[in-house]
N, C-alpha and C positions, 0 to 999 in steps of 0.2 A: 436521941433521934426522934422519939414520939413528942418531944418539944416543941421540938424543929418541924415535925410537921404542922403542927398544932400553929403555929407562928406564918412558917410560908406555905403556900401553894401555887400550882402552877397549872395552868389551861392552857391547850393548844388548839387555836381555831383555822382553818383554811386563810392563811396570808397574814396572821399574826399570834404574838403572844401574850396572855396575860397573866400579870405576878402577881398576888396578894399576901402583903408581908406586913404583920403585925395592923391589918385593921386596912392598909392603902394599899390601891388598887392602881397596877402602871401597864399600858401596854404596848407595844414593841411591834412595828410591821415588819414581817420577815421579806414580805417581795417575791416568795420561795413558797410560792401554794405546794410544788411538788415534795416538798421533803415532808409531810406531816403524812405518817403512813395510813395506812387502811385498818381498819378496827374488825378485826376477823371476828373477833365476837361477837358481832350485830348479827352475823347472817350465819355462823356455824349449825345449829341445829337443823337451821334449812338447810342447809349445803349437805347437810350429812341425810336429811329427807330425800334430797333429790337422788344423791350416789345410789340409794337403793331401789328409788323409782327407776333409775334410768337402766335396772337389770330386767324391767318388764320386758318380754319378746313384742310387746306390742306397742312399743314407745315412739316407732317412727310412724304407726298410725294418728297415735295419738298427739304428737305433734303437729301432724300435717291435718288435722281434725281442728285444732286449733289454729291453725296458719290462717285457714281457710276463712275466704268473706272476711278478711280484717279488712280495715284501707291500707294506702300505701306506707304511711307515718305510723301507725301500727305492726304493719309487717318488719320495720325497721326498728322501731323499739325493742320487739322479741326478740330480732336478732341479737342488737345489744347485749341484753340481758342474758340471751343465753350464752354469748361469748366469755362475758364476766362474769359466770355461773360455772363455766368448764374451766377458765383459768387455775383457780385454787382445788377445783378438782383433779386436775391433774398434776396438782402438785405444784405450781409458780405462786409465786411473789405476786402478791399485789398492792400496786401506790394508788395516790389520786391520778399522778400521770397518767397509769394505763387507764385507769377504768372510766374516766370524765374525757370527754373534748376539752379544746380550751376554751370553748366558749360556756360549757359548763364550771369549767372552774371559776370564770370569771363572775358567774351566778351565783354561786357561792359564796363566793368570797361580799356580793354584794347583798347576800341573803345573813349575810354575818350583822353586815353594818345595820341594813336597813329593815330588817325584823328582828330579828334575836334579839339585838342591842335595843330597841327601843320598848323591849318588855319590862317593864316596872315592877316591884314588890312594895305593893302600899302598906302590908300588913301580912302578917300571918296568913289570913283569909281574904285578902285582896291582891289579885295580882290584875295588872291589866297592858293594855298595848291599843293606842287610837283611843275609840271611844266605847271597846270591849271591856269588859270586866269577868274574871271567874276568878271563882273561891277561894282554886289551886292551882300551881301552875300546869296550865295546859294550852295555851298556845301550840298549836302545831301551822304551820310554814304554806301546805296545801287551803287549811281552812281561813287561815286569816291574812295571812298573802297574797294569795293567789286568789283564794275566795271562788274558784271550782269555775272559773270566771270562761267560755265559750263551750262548756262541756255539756250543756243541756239547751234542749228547744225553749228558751226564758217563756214566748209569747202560748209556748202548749201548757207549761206548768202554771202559770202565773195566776191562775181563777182557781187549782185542785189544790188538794192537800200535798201534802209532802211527810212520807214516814224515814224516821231515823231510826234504823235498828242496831241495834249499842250505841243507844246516845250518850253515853259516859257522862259525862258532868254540863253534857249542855252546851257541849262547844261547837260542835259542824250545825245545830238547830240554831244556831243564832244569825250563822248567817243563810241558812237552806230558809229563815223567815224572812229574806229580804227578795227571796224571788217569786213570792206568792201573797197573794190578798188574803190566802186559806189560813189553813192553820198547819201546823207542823207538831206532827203526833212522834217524844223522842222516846223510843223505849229503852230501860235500862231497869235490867232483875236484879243488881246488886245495891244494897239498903247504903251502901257509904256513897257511891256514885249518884245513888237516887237523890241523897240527900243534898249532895253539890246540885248535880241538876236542879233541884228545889233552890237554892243558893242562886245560882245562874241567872233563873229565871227573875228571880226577884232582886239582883241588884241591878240587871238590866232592863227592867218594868219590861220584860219580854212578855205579853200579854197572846201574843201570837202561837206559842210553844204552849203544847199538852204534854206533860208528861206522864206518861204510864208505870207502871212497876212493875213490870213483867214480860220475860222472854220472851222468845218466836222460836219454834223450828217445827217437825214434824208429826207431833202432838200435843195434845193434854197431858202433861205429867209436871211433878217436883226431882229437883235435881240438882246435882253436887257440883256447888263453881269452885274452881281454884282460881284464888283470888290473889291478885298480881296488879292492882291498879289497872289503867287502861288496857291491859294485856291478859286483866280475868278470863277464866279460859271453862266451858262445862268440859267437865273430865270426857266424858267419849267421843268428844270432837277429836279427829283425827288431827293433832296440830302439833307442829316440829317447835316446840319454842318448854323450857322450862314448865312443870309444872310445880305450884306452890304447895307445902301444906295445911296451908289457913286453907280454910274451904266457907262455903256457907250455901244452906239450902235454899231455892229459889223456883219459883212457879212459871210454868211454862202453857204456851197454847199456840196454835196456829195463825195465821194471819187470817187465813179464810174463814175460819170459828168468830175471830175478833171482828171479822169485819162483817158477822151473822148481826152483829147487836152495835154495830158501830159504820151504818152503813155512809162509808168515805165516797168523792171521788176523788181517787187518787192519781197522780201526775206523777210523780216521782219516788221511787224506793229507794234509800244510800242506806246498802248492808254493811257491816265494818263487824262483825262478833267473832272473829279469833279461832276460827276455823269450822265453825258453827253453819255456815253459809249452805251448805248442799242441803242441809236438814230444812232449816229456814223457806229453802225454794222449796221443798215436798209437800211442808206444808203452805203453798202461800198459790199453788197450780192454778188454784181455780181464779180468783183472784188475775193473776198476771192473764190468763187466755179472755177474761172478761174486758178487764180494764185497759191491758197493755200499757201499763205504766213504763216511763223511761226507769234503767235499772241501772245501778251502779253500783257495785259488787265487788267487793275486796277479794282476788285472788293470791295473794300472798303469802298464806298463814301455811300453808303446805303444797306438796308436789300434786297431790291427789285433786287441789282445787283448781292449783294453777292448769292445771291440762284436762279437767274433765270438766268445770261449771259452766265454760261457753260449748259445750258440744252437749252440755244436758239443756240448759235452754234454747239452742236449737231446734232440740226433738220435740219442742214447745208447741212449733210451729207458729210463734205469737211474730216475732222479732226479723227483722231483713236487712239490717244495721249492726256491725257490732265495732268498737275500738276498742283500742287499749291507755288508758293512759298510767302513768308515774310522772309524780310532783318530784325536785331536783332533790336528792339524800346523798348519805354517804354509803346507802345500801345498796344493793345488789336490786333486793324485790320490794324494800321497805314501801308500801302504801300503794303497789300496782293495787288499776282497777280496773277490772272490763265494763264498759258501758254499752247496756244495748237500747233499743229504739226499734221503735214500727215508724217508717216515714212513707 
C-alpha cells in the first residue's frame, strides 16, 4: 500500500481531476464543481472560536456594532459569511453547492485554470507566475490575481509610503510597490521569512521594498513566535488556528516609536499577523489619528477580531468609511479584510 501511494496520487480541484502516476501527470474534467466536498478542516478552529464567542450575552450588540456604517456589498458579505458560519454549527453538511453562488463557483473553477495552473517551479528556490518570482511557493490568489485591484484611493497613495505588516516573504510588497512612487516598508520578525523577503527582493530587482526585521504591536519587548510558515503566530495573540512547537524569539516595537526615528508619510497600512492585529493598532494610535492612513486589516484570525477591530477603530474617531472585503476561497473567513478610510 505505501508503494502504491508512493507511485499514484490523486488531487481534486473544483471541476476537475488530477492523477500522477509513476512520474505523469493526467487530468480529467468532471463538469460536477458540486461533488468535490468542503474541507472542514480550513475553518474548524475558527468555527470552534466562534461557538464560544457567540455564548457572549453581548453578541447581538456586537454584531450590530459591526453591521453598522458598512456599505451595502459589505452588509451582504457579512451576512454570507455569517450564514456559512452557523451552517456547520448547527450541525449541517457543508458542499460547494451550498456555500458558493454559481457565479462563484464558476470563479473558481476559472481561478484553477488561470492562476493556480500557471504557477511554475523553476527550482527548489524559484517558483514564479507572470513576471513574479519568489523563493518559496507563495503565490496567493488575492495578491497576484486580483492584485487588491479597486480596493484603495490609487491617486491618495501613490506619492506615500506603504507599510506591510507580516510581509512574509515579500509577496503582497511586491505588488503594494506598484501603487506608489514611495517605498514600501515590509516588516517581518521571523529570520526564515526575513530571509525569503531578502530573496524576493533581489530576484525581483525590487529596489522599492525596505525590509525591516522586526514586529509591531503594542510595545517594546522580545517575544515567543510559534512558527508555522505563513501562519507564524506570537503565542498571546488570541488566535483560533493550531499552535506549533518550533518557536523562536523575535523583537518587537510600535509603530509609533518606529516612526519616532523613521519619519514616513504614510498612505497605506495592509496588517496580515495571525491575530496580532488589535495589539498592532494600540501601538500604532498616534500614528493612525495624525496620518489617517487608508487601513486594511485582517479580520479573520479569531472571533475577538472579527467583531471588535472595526468598533475599536471607530472610537478612533480618525475614519468615516469602512468595508469589508473577501478574495474568492474555499473558506468560510480565509483572508477577510476590513478597510477603512477618511474620505
Amino acid at each position: 500500500m505505501n508503494i502504491l501511494k508512493r507511485l499514484l496520487s490523486l488531487r481534486i480541484y473544483p471541476g476537475y481531476i488530477l492523477i500522477y502516476f509513476l512520474g505523469i501527470k493526467a487530468g480529467f474534467k468532471t463538469g460536477k464543481y458540486y461533488e468535490i466536498p468542503y474541507d472542514k478542516n480550513i475553518d474548524a478552529l475558527f468555527l470552534k472560536d466562534f461557538k464560544e464567542y457567540f455564548k457572549n450575552k453581548n453578541f447581538e450588540e456586537k454584531y450590530l456594532k459591526l453591521l453598522a456604517n458598512l456599505d451595502n456589498d459589505s452588509k451582504t458579505l457579512l451576512s454570507r459569511i455569517m450564514k456559512n458560519i452557523f451552517i456547520p454549527l448547527n450541525g449541517g453538511d457543508r458542499f460547494y453547492d451550498k456555500i458558493h453562488t454559481q457565479e462563484e463557483k464558476t470563479g473558481l473553477m476559472n481561478l484553477q485554470r488561470e492562476f493556480y495552473d500557471k504557477i511554475v517551479k523553476i527550482s527548489d528556490n524559484i517558483y514564479q507566475y507572470k513576471q513574479y518570482l519568489l523563493p518559496k511557493y507563495g503565490f496567493e490568489p488575492q495578491t497576484f490575481y486580483e492584485k487588491y485591484e479597486n480596493l484603495f484611493p490609487v491617486e491618495k497613495i501613490k506619492n506615500k509610503a506603504i507599510l506591510d505588516v507580516g510581509g512574509y516573504i515579500g509577496d503582497s510588497a511586491l505588488i503594494f510597490q506598484e501603487y506608489t512612487n514611495d517605498k514600501v516598508y515590509a516588516f517581518e520578525p521571523v529570520k526564515e521569512n526575513f530571509d525569503c523577503l531578502l530573496q524576493t527582493i533581489k530576484l525581483n530587482n525590487a529596489d522599492k521594498i525596505v525590509p525591516v526585521n522586526i514586529g509591531l504591536g503594542d510595545k517594546e519587548e522580545v517575544m515567543s513566535i510559534s512558527l508555522k510558515g505563513c501562519s507564524s503566530t506570537l503565542e498571546k495573540a488570541n488566535n483560533a488556528v493550531d499552535m506549533s512547537n518550533n518557536t523562536e524569539q523575535v523583537s518587537l516595537t510600535t509603530l509609533d516609536k518606529y516612526m519616532e526615528t523613521n519619519r514616513l508619510d504614510v498612505g497605506l497600512i495592509k496588517v496580515d499577523i495571525e491575530g496580532f492585529e488589535m495589539s498592532f493598532l494600540k501601538g500604532a494610535e498616534k500614528t493612525i489619528k495624525e496620518q489617517a492612513p487608508v487601513l486594511y486589516l485582517s479580520i479573520y484570525h479569531n472571533a475577538s477580531d472579527f467583531f471588535e477591530i472595526k468598533p475599536y477603530i471607530e472610537s478612533l474617531g480618525v475614519y468615516n468609511s469602512f468595508k469589508l472585503y473577501k478574495p474568492l476561497s474555499r473558506s468560510v473567513r480565509i483572508d477577510l479584510a476590513l478597510i477603512a478610510q477618511k474620505i
